[in-house]
LOROBA-160427 format. One line per field, with one value per atom (N, C-alpha, C): residue in one letter; atom name; x, y, z. Coordinates in steps of 0.1 Angstrom, whole numbers, plus 5000, padded with zeros to 4 digits. Layout:
% LOROBA-160427
aa = [a_...] $
at = [CA_...] $
px = [X_...] $
py = [Y_...] $
pz = [Z_...] $
This chain:
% LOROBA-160427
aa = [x_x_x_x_x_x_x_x_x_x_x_x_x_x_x_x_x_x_x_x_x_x_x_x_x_x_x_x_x_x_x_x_x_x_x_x_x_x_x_x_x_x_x_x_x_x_x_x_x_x_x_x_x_x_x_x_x_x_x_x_x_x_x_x_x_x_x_x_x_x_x_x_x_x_x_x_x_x_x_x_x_x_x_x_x_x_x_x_x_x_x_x_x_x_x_x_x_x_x_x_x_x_x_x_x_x_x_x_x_x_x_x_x_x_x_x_x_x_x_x_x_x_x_x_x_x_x_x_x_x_x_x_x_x_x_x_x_x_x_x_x_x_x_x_x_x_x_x_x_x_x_x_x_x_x_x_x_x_x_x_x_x_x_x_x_x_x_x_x_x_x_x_x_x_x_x_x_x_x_x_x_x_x_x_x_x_x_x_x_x_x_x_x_x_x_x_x_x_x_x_x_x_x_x_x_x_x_x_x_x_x_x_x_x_x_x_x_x_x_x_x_x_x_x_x_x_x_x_x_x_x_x_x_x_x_x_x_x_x_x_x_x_x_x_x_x_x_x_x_x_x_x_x_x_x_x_x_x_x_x_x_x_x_x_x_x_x_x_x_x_x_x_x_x_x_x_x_x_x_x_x_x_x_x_x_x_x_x_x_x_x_x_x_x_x_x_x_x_x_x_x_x_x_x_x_x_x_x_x_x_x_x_x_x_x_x_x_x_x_x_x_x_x_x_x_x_x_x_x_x_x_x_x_x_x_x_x_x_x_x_x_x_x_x_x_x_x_x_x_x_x_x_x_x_x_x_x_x_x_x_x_x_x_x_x_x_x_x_x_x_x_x_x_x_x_x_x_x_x_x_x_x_x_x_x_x_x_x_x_x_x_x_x_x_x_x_x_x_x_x_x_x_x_x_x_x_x_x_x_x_x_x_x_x_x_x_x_x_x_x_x_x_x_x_x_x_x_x_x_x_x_x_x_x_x_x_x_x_x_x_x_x_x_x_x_x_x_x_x_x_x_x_x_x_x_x_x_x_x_x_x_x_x_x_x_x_x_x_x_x_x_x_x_x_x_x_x_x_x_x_x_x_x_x_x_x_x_x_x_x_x_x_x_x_x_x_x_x_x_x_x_x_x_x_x_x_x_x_x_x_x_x_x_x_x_x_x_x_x_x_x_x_x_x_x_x_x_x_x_x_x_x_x_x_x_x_x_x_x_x_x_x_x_x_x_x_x_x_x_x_x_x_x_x_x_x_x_x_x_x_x_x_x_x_x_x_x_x_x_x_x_x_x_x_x_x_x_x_x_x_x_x_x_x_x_x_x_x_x_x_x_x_x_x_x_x_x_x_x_x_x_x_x_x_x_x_x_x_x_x_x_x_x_x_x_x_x_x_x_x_x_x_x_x] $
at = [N_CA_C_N_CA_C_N_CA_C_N_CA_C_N_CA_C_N_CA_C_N_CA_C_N_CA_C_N_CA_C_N_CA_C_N_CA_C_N_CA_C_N_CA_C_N_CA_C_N_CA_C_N_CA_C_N_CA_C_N_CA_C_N_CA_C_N_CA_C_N_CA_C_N_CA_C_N_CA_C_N_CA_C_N_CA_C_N_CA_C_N_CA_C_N_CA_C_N_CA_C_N_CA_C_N_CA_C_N_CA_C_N_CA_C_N_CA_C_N_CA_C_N_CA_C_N_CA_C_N_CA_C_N_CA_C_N_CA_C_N_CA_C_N_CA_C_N_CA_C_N_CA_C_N_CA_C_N_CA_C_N_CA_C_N_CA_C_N_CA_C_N_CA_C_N_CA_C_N_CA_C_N_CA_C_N_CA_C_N_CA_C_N_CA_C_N_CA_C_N_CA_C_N_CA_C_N_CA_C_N_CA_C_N_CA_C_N_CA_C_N_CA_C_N_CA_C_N_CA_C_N_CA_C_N_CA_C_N_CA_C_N_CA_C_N_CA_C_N_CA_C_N_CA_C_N_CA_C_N_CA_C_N_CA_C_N_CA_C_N_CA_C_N_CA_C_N_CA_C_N_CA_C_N_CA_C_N_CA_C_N_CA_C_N_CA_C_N_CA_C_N_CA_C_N_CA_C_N_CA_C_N_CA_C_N_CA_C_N_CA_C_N_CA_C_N_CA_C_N_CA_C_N_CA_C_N_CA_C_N_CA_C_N_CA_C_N_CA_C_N_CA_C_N_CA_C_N_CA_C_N_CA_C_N_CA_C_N_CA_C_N_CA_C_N_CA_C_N_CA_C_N_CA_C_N_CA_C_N_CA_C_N_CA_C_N_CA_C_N_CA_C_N_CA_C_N_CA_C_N_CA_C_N_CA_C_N_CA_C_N_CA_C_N_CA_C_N_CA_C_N_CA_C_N_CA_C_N_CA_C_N_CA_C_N_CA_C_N_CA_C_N_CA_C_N_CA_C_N_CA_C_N_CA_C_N_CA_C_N_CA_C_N_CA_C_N_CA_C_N_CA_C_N_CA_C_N_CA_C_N_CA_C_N_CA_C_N_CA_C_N_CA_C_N_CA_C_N_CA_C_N_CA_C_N_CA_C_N_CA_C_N_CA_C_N_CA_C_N_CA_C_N_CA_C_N_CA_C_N_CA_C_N_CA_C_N_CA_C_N_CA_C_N_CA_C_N_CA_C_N_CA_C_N_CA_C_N_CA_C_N_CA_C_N_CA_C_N_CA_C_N_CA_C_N_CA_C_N_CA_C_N_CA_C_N_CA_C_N_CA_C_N_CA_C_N_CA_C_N_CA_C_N_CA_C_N_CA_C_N_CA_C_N_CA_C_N_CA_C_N_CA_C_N_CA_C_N_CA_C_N_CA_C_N_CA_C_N_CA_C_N_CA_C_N_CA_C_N_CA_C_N_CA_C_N_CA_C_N_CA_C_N_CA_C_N_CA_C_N_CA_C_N_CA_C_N_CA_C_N_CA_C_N_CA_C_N_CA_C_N_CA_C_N_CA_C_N_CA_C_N_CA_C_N_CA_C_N_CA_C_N_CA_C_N_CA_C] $
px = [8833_8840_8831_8821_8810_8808_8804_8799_8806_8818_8831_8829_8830_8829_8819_8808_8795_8799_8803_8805_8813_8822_8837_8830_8818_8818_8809_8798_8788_8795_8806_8815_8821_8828_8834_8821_8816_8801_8797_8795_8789_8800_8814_8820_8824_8823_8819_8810_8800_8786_8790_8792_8795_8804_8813_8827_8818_8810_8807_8797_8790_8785_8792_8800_8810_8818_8820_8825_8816_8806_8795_8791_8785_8788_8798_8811_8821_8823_8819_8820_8811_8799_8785_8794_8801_8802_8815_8822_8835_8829_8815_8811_8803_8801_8790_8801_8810_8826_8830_8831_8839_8827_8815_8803_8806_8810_8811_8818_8833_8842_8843_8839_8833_8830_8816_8809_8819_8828_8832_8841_8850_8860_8849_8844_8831_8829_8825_8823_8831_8844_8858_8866_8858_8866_8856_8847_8834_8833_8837_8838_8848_8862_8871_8870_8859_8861_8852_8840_8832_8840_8847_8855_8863_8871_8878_8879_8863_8860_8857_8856_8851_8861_8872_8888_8894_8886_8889_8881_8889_8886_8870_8873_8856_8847_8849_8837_8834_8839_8837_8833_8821_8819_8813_8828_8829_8813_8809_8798_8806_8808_8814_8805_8809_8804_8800_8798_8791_8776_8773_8765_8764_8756_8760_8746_8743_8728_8729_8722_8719_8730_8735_8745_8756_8763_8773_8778_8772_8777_8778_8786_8785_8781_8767_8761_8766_8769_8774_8767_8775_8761_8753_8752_8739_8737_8728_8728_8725_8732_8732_8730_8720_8715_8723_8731_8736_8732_8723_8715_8718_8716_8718_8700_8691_8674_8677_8684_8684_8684_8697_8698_8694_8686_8685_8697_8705_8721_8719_8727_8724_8734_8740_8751_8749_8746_8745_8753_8760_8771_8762_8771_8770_8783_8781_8790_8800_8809_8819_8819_8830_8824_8827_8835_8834_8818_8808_8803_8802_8813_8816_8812_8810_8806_8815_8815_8821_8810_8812_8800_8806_8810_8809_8805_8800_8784_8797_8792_8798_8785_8791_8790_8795_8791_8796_8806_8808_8810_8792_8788_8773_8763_8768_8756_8763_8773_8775_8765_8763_8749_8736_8738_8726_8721_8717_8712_8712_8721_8723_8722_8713_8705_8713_8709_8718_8708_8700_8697_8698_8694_8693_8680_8681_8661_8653_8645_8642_8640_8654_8662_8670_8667_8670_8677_8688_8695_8694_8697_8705_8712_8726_8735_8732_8745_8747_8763_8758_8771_8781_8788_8795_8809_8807_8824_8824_8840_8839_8841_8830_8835_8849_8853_8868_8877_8879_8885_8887_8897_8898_8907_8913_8926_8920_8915_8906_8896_8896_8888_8875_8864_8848_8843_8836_8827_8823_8813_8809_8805_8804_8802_8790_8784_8765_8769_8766_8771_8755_8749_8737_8741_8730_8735_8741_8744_8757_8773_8778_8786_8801_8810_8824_8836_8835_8846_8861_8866_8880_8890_8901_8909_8912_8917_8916_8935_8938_8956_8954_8949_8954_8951_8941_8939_8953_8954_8970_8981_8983_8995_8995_8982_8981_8988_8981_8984_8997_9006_9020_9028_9024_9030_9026_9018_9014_9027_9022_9036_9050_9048_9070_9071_9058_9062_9062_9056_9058_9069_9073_9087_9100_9096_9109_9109_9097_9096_9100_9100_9106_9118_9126_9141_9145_9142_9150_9145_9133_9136_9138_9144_9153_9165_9172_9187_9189_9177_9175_9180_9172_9173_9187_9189_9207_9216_9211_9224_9223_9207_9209_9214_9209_9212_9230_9237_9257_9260_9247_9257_9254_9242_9241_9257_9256_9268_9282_9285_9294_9294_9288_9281_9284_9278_9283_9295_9302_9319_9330_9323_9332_9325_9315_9317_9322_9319_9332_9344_9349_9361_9365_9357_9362_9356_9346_9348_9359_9367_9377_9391_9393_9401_9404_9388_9386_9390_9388_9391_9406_9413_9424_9434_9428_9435_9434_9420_9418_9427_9432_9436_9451_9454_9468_9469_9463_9463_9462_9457_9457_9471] $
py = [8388_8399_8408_8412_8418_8414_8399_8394_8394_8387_8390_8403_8418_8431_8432_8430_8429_8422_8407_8402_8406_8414_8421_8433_8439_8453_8447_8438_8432_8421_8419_8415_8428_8434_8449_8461_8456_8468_8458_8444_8438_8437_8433_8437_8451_8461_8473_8474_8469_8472_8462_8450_8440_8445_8452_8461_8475_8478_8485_8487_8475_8469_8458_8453_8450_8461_8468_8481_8486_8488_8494_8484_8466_8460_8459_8461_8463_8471_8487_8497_8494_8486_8488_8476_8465_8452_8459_8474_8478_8484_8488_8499_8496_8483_8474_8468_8460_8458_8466_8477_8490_8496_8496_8496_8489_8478_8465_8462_8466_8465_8479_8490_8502_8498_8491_8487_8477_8469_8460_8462_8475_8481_8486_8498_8501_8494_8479_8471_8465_8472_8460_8468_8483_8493_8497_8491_8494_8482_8468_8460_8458_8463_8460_8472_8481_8494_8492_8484_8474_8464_8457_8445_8453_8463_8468_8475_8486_8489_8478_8465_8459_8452_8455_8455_8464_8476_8486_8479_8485_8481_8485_8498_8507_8504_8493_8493_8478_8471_8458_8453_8445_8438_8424_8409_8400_8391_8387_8373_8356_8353_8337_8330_8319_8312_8292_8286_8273_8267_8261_8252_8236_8228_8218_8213_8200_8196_8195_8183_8187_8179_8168_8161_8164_8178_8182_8180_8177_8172_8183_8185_8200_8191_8204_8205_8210_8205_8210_8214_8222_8225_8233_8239_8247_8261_8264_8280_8285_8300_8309_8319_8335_8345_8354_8363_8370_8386_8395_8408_8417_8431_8443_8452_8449_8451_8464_8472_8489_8493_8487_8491_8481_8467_8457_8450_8449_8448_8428_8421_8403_8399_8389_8379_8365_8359_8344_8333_8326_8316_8303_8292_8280_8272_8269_8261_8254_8248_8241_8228_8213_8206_8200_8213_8210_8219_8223_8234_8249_8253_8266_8274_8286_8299_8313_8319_8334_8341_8353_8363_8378_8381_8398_8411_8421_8429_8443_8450_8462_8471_8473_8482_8493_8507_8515_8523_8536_8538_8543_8549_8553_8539_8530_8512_8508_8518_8508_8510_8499_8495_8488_8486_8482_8469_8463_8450_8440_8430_8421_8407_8404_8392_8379_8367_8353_8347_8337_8328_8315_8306_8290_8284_8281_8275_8282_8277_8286_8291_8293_8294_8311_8320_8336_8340_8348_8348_8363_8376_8387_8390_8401_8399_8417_8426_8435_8442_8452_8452_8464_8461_8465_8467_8480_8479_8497_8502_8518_8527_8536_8537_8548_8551_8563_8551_8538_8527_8519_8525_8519_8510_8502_8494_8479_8479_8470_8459_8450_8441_8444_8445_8442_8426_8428_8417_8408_8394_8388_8375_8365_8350_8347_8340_8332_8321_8307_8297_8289_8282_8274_8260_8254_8241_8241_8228_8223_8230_8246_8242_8243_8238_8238_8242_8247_8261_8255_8265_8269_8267_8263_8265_8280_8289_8301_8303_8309_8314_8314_8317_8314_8303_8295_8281_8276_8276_8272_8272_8281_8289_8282_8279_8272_8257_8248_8238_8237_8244_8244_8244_8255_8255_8245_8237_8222_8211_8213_8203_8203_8216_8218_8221_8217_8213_8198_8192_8178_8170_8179_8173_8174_8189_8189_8185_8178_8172_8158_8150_8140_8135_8152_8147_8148_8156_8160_8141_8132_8126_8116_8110_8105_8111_8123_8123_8119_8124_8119_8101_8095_8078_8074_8078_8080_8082_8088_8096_8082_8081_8073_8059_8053_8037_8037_8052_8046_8051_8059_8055_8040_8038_8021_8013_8015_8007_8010_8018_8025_8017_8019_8014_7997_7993_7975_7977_7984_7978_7985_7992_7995_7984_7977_7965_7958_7954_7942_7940_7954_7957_7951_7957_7953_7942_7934_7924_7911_7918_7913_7917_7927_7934_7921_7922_7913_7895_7892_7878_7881_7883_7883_7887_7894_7894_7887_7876_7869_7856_7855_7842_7842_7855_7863_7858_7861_7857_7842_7835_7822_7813] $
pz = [6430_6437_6445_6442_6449_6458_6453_6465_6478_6481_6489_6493_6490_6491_6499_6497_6507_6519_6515_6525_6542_6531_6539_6546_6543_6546_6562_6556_6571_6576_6578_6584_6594_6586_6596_6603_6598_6606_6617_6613_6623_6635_6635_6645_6654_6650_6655_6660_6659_6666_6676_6675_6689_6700_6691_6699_6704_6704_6710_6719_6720_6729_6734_6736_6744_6753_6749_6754_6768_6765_6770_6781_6782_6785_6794_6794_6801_6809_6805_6812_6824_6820_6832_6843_6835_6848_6853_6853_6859_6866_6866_6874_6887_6888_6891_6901_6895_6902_6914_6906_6916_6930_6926_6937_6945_6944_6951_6964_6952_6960_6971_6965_6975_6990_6986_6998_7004_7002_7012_7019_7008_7019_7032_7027_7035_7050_7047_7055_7064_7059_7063_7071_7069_7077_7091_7087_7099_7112_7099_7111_7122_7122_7127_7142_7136_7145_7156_7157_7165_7172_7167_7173_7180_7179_7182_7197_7197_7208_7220_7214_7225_7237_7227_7234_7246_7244_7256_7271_7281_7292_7296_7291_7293_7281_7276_7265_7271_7275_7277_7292_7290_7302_7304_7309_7306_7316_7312_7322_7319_7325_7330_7340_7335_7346_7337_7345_7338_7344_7337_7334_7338_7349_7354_7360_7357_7363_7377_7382_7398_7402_7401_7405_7401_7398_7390_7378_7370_7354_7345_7336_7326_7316_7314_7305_7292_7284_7271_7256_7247_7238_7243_7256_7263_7259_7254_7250_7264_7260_7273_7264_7270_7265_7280_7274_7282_7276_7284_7282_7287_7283_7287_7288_7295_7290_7292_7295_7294_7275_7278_7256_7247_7254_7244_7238_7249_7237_7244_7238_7242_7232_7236_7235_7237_7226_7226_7227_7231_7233_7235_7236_7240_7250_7257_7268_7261_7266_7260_7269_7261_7270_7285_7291_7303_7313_7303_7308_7312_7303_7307_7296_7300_7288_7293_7283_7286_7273_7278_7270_7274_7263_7263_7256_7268_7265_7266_7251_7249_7258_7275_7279_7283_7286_7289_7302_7303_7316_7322_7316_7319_7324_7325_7322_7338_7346_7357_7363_7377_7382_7376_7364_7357_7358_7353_7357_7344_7346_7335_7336_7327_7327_7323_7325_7319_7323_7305_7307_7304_7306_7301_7304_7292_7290_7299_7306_7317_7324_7331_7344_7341_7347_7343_7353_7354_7369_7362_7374_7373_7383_7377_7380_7379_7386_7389_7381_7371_7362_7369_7380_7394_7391_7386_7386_7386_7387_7387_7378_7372_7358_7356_7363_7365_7362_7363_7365_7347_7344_7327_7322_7336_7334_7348_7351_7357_7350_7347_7339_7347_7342_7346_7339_7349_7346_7358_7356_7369_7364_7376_7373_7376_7363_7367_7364_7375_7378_7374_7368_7367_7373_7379_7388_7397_7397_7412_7407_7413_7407_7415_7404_7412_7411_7426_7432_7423_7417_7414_7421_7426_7438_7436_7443_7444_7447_7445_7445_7462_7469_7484_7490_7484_7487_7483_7468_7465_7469_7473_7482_7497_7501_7515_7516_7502_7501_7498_7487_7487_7497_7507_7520_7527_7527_7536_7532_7518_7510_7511_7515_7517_7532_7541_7550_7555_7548_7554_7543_7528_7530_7531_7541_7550_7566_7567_7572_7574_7562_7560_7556_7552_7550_7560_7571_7584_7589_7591_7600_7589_7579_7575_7577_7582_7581_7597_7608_7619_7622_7609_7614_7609_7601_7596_7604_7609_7622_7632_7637_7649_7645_7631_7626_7626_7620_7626_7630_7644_7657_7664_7661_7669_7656_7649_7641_7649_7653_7659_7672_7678_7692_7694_7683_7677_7676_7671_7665_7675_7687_7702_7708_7709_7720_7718_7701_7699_7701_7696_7702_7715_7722_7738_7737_7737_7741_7731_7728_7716_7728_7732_7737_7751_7762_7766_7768_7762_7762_7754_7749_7749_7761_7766_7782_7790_7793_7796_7793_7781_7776_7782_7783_7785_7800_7810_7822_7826_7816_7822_7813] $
């Protein structure tokens, strides 16, 4: 019976001590938890406000353009370094595979005129970041073309061609309704001579 009694007491003392280092234990990994998740709200409210600005007309300024060897081919995979050397600010992309890239540099209204770099391996073009800064509904931005490259049709090129097109095919229903008209009247023309010469020899036959 003792023994049991002993047994029973370092049994309940020894779980109290575990329970209270479990406890403690606990408290440190809730606290350690809650740091955590601190920081990532933190981080989750910081990152959207970056992405965000870069959505305004006046924070943003787009570089386009592609990539293409000497005989016109797009280069694909091609890294492009698109820079701002005043603030150090740069934007890395890669081409897609028809050769094309887009890149956009969180500039300001204060950065118009500045001078913005695009490179590929190396081949370094600058470009002129030209736009007005009173102007906050206006897209900015400008095209660096590497290689042979090729023109866009342009909305008034298009508009030229459409108008070429709906002139020659109203061009061609008018002189289809033209050959229509003239093919029955020649039908017309055939079935009055027959006539008469039908009219004809029946009077002929009549007289003799």
């Amino acid at each position: 019976m003792i023994h049991r009694k002993t047994r029973g007491k370092i049994g309940s003392r020894g779980s109290r001590a575990d329970w209270g280092a479990g406890s403690r234990w606990g408290d440190a990994r809730w606290s350690v938890l809650g740091g955590s998740l601190l920081v990532m709200a933190g981080l989750g409210v910081m990152a959207p406000a970056v992405g965000w600005a870069t959505h305004d007309v006046e924070h943003r300024f787009e570089v386009s353009g592609s990539v293409r060897t000497a005989d016109g081919s797009p280069r694909s995979d091609q890294k492009v370094i698109v820079a701002h050397p005043r603030t150090k600010i740069s934007e890395t992309v890669f081409t897609d595979r028809n050769g094309s890239y887009s890149a956009v540099l969180h500039l300001h209204d204060s950065d118009a005129g500045d001078p913005v770099t695009v490179t590929v391996g190396d081949e370094e073009k600058t470009i002129t970041a030209a736009f007005n800064p009173a102007d906050h509904r206006t897209p900015r931005g400008g095209r660096v073309d590497f290689g042979l490259s090729v023109a866009e049709p342009s909305a008034d090129r298009s508009v030229w061609w459409y108008g070429i097109g709906g002139i020659v095919a109203a061009g061609g229903v008018l002189y289809w309704r033209l050959r229509s008209r003239h093919a029955s009247r020649r039908r017309l023309e055939g079935r009055s001579k027959s006539r008469r010469a039908g009219s004809t020899r029946v009077k002929g036959k009549s007289h003799g």
